[in-house]
C-alpha positions as CSV (number, residue, x, y, z in Angstrom):
1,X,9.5,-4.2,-12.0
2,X,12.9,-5.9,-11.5
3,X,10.6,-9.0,-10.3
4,X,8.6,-9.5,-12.9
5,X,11.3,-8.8,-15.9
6,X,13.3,-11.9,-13.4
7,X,9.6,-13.9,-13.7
8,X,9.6,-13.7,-17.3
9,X,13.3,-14.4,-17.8
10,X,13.0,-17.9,-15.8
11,X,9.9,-19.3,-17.8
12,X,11.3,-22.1,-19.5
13,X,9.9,-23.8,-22.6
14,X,7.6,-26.3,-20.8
15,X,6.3,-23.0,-18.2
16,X,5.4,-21.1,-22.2
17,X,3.6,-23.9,-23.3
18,X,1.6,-24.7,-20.1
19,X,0.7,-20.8,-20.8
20,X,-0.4,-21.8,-24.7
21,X,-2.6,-24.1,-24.1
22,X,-4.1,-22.4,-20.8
23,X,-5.0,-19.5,-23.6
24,X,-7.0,-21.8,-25.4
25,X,-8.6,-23.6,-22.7
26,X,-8.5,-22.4,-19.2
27,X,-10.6,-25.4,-18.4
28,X,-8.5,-28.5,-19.4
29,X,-7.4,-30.7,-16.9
30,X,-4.1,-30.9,-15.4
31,X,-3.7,-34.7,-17.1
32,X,-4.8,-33.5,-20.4
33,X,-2.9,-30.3,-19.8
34,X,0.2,-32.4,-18.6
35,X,-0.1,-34.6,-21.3
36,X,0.2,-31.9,-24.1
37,X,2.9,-29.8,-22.3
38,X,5.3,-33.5,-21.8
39,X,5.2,-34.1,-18.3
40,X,3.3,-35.7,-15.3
41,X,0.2,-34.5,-13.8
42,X,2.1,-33.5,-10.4
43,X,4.7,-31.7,-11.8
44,X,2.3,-29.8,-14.0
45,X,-0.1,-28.6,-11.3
46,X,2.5,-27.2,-9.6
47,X,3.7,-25.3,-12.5
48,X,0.5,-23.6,-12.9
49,X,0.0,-22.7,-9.4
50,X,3.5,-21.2,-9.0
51,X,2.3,-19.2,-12.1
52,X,-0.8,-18.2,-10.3
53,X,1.2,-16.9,-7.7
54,X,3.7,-15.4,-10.0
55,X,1.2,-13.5,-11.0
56,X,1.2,-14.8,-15.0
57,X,-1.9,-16.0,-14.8
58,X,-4.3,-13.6,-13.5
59,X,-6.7,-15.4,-13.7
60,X,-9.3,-17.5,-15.8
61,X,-12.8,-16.4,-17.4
62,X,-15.8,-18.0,-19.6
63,X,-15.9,-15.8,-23.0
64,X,-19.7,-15.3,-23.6
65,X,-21.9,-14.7,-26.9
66,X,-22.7,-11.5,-26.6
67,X,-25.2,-11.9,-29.6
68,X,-27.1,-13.6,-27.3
69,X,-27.0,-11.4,-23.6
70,X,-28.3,-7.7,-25.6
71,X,-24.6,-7.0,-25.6
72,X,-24.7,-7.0,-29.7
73,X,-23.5,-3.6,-30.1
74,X,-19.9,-2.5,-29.9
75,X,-18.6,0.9,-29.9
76,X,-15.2,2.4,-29.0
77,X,-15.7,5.9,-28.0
78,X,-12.3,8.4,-27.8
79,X,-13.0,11.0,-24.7
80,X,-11.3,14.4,-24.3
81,X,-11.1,16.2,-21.0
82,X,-11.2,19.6,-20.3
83,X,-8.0,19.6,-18.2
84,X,-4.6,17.6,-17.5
85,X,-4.7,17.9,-13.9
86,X,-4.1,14.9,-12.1
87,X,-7.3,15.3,-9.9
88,X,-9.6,15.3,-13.3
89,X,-8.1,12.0,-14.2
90,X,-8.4,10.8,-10.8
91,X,-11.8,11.3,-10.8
92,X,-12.6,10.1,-14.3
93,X,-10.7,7.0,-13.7
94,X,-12.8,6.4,-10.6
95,X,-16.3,7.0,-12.2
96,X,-15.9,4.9,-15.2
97,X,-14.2,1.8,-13.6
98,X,-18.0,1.5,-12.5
99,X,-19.3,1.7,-15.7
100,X,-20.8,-1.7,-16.0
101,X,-21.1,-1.6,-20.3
102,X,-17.8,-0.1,-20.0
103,X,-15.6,-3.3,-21.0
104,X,-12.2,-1.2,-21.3
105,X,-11.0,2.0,-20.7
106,X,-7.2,3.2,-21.7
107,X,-5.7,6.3,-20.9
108,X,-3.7,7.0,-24.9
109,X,-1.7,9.6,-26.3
110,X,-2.3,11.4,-29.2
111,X,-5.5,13.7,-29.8
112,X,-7.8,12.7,-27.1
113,X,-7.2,11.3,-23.4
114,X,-9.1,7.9,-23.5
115,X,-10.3,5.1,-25.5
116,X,-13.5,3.4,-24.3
117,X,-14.4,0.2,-25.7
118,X,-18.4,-0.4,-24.6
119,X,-20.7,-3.5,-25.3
120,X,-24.3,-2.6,-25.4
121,X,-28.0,-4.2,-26.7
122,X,-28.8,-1.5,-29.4
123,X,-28.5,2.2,-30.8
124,X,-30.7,3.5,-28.0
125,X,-28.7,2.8,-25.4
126,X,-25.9,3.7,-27.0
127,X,-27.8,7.1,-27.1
128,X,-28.4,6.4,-23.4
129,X,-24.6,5.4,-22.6
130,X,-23.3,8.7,-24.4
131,X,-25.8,11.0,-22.9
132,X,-26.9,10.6,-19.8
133,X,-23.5,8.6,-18.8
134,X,-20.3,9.4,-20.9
135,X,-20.5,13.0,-21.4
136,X,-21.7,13.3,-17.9
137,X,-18.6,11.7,-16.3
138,X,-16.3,14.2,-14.9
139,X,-13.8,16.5,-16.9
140,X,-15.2,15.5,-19.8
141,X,-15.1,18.0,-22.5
142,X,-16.2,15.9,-26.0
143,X,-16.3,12.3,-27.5
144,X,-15.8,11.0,-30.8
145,X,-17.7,7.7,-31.2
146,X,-17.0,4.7,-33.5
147,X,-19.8,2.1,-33.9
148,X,-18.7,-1.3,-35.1
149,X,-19.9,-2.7,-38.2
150,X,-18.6,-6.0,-37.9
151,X,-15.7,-7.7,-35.7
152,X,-13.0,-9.4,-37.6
153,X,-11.1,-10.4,-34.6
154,X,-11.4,-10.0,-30.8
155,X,-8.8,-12.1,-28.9
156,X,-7.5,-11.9,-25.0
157,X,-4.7,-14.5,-26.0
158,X,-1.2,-12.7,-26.0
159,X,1.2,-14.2,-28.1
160,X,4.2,-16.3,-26.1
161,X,7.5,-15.9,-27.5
162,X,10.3,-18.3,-26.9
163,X,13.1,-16.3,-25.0
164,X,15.6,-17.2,-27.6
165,X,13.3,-15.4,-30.3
């Protein structure tokens, strides 16, 4: 933990704004990319391959339509188990990281265990997806399902702060 509280302390103005614009466009070249964030193209690639291996980037990814790949449907689905014991959650946690409509799954506090956000084509799978494969997974004891009308905004981008904010 002390590593990464020192990574985050040493990324200087130029390192959060290389971060910025990476959040808006994983695919822009290190020119245009230097030439937004004020320096050279050298300088800049390593910046964001000593990132990389920082860690602070994890990574980059296409975001799809998912209108258009029968992934129209979103629900978010809380999940109670029957038990707190650390073996239940171990095996939960193992059987829905496999889950491949299963976009996110949080363990939460409050009045259920987990939060389940799922992407799928229609209301018969999501019949299909509570069924046969939520409710089935282990230790679970009931589900509360919310079905999303319409999305008003779905974002990975995490905001950067300036340190001296």
């Amino acid at each position: 933990m002390r590593n990464l509280k020192e990574t985050v302390r040493k990324l200087d103005r130029i390192d959060r704004n290389i971060l910025r614009e990476l959040q808006r466009d994983g695919r822009i070249s290190y020119v245009d990319l230097a030439a937004k964030v004020g320096l050279s193209t050298t300088p800049c690639m390593e910046r964001v391959k000593r990132l990389e291996r920082a860690g602070v980037i994890e990574g980059y990814a296409a975001k799809l339509n998912p209108q258009l790949l029968e992934a129209g449907l979103l629900v978010f689905v809380e999940i109670s188990l029957y038990s707190k014991s650390a073996d239940i959650f171990d095996e939960f946690r193992h059987a829905v990281i496999g889950l491949p409509h299963v976009l996110e799954c949080h363990l939460v506090s409050g009045d259920f265990d987990y939060l389940v956000k799922a992407r799928i084509s229609e209301m018969a799978s999501y019949r299909e997806l509570l069924g046969d494969i939520l409710l089935k997974l282990p230790g679970v004891r009931e589900s509360k399902s919310y079905i999303v009308m319409e999305e008003l905004k779905e974002t990975l981008a995490i905001p950067i702060q300036d340190p001296r904010r």
